[in-house]
N, C-alpha and C positions, 0 to 999 in steps of 0.2 A: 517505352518511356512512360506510358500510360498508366501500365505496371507497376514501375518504381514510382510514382509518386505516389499513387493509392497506400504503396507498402509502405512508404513512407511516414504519409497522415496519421495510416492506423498505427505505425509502429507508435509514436509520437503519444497519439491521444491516450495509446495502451499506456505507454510511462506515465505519464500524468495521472493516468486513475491508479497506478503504482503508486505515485508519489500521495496521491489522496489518504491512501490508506496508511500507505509509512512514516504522514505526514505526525500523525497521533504519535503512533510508537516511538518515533525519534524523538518529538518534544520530552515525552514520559522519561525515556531515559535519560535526554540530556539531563535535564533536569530534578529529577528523581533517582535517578540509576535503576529503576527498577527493569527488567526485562518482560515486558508485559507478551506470556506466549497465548493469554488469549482475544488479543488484539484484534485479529481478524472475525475471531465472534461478534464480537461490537460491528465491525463491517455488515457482517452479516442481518443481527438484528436489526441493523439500520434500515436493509431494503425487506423484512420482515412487517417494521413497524410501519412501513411508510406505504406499504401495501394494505396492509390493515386498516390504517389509515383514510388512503384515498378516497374512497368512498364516502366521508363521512366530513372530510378538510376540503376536497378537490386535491389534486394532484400537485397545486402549489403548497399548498397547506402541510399534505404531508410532509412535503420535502422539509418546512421549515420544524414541524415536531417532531418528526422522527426522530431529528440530532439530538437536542434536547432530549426527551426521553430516554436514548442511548448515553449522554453524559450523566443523565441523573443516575441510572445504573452504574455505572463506571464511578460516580462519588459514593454508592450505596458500596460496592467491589472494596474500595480503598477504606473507607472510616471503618467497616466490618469484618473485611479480611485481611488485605494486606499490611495494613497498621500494626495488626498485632503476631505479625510475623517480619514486621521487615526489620527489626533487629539482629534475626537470629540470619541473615544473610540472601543472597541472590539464588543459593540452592531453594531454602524453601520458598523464595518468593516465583522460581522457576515451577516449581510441584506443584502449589497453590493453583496457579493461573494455568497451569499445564490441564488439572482434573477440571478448572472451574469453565475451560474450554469445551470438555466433553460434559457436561451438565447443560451448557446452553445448548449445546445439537441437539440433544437429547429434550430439552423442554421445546424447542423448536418443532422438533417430529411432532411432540405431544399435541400441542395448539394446531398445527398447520398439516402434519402429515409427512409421509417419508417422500413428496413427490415435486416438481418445480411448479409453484402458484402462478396465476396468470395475471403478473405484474407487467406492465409493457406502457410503452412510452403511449403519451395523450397524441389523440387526431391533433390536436392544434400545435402540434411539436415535428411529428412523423408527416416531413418534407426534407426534400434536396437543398443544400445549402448549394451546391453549385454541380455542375459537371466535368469530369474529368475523364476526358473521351468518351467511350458509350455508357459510365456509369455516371449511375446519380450518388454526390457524395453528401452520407446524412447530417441534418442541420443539429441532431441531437447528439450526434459523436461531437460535432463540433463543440457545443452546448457544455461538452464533461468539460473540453481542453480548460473551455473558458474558467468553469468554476474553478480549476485545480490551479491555475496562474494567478486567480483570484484568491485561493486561499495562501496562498504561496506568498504572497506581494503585504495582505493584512498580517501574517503571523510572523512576517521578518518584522516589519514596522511596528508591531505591538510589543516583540522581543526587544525590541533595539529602537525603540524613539521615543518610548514613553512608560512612565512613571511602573503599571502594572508589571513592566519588563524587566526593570532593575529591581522591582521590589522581590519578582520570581527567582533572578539570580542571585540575589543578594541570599534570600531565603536558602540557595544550593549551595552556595559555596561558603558562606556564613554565617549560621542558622544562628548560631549562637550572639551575634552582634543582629542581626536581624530583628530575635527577640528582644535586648535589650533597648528596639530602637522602636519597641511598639507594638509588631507586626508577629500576626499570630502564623507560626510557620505550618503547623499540622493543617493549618485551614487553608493554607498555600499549598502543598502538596495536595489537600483531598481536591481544590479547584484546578489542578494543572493533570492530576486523572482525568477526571469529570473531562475537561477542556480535549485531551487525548480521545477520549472514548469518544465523545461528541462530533469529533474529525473524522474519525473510523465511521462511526454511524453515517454520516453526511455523506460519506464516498459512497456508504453501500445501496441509500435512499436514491442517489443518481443516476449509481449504472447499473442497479436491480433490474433497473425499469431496461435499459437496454439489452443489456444479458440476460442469463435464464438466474432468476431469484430458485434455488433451492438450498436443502441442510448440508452439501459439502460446496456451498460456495466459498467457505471460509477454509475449509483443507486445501481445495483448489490454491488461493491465492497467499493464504496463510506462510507457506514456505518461500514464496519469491518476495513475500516482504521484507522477513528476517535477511537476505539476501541481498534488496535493495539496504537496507539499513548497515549493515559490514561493508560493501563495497563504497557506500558514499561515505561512510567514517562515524562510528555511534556516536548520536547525539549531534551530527550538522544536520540542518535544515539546507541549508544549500547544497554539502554531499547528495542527499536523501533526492533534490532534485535532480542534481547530475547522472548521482547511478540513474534511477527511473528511466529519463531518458533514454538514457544509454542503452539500458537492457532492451527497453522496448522496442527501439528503433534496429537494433541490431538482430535481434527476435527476427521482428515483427521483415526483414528483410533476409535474411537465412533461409526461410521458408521458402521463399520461390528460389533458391541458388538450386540448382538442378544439376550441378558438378560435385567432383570427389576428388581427393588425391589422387587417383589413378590417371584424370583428364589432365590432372596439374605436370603430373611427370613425363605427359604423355608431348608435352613441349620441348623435353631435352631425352625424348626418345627412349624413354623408362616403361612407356603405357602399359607395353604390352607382358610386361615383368610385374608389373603393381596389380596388373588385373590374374595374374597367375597366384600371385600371393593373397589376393582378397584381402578377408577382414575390416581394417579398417581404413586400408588404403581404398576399396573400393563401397564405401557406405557413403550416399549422398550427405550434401550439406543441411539441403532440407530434413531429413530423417534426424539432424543432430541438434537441431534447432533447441527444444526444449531445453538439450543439457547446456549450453551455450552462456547461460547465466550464472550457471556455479561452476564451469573453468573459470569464467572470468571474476568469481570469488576468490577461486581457489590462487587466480594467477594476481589478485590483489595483496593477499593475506601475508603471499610467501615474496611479494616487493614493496609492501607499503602496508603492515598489519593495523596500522589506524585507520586503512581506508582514504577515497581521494581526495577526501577534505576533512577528514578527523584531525584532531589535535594530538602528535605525539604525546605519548605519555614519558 
């Protein structure tokens, strides 16, 4: 029991810094429609800058400039690059952000090195929030959940309760009555980048420090974003939460399943037939774990191609 709830927490706290990071990319699209594929780079420079940083801010300090820094990038991205291709469509805005992804790994190497820097959570953080049988469970895992419910809880209510929110939707969906109503929209979209990348950045300043900060932190996590993002439904901020979850906790509990089809069949006296066949009847469930997030893409796309809380088209 002890087991399943640890797999549990982490399954959980892993969605959440899911959702931190998807958190950007969803607003961007909903909003913009652009498919930002170098999303996760921003993640990344985030716990870059915030390492660079520390020393110099303290370890609070960084956390709060590093985002900042990563949105100013992300407005410098958008007023210089993407503006003047996002007419010609989502292809080149895919290519764009596809190369402008390998140019930041690559400036990363340059500054920092091809190696993981020794970014790591403060003495005054790195404590047991509580225990759960003979382990101690970290105050700082807990710490991401917090900020990602946090960011979760501000970006619905800045969407949806107030002035800045309608003037952004109003900006998507009626640019043209928008401008005539005052409202400079190119300067709405370069702030709702900005604001995207700033997200991205803030995920990666948090859990740098707990994970290992190196230049494929953002391939790592890069592809199960895009993955939270289709399963929760492009462009819900609520979807983008639910997948997260989801994936994480089911992940993050698959890994200890220590069973396979061959054990499952082995109840209506099949076992010893499924273990002669191997393959795939006899490959454990931990071993399948990783792939476990793009079935459950693939088993979204082909029952519900909006995703869990997309809006049919």
């Amino acid at each position: 029991m002890d087991t399943f709830i640890v797999a549990l927490l982490n399954g959980a706290i892993h969605g959440l810094l899911l959702f931190m990071v998807s958190a950007g990319l969803t607003l961007v699209f909903g909003m913009m429609g652009v498919l930002n594929f170098a999303h996760a780079s921003f993640y990344m420079l985030g716990a870059y800058f915030a390492y660079a940083l520390q020393g110099v801010l303290g370890f609070a300090g960084a956390l709060a400039a590093a985002p900042l820094l990563v949105g100013l990038v992300g407005v410098v991205v958008e007023r210089f690059f993407l503006r003047r291709v996002h007419h010609h469509g989502h292809a080149h805005e895919l290519l764009l952000t596809f190369g402008l992804s390998f140019i930041i790994a690559e400036l990363v190497k340059l500054f920092f090195g091809n190696y993981p820097v020794n970014y790591r959570v403060p003495a005054s953080l790195d404590f047991a929030a509580f225990r759960v049988g003979l382990s101690d469970y970290p105050f700082y895992r807990l710490l991401m959940g917090i900020v990602a419910l946090a960011m979760f809880a501000l970006l619905y209510l800045l969407l949806t309760r107030t002035r800045v929110g309608i003037v952004v939707r109003s900006a998507i969906h009626r640019p043209k009555m928008a401008e005539a109503l005052g409202h400079n929209v190119p300067l709405v979209f370069m702030g709702v980048f900005g604001a995207g990348a700033a997200l991205a950045g803030l995920a990666g300043a948090v859990a740098g420090a707990f994970y290992t900060t190196n230049p494929n932190m953002a391939l790592e996590l890069g592809v199960m974003v895009f993955v939270v993002v289709v399963v929760g439904g492009l462009g819900s901020l609520e979807g983008a939460m639910l997948a997260s979850l989801l994936i994480g906790v089911v992940t993050s509990l698959a890994v200890g399943v220590d069973a396979s089809l061959a054990d499952l069949l082995r109840l209506i006296g099949a076992g010893a037939w499924a273990q002669d066949a191997g393959g795939l009847l006899t490959l454990k469930v931990s071993s399948l774990a990783a792939t476990i997030p793009f079935a459950l893409m693939l088993l979204v796309l082909l029952v519900r191609p909006s995703g869990l809380l997309g809006e049919k088209g």
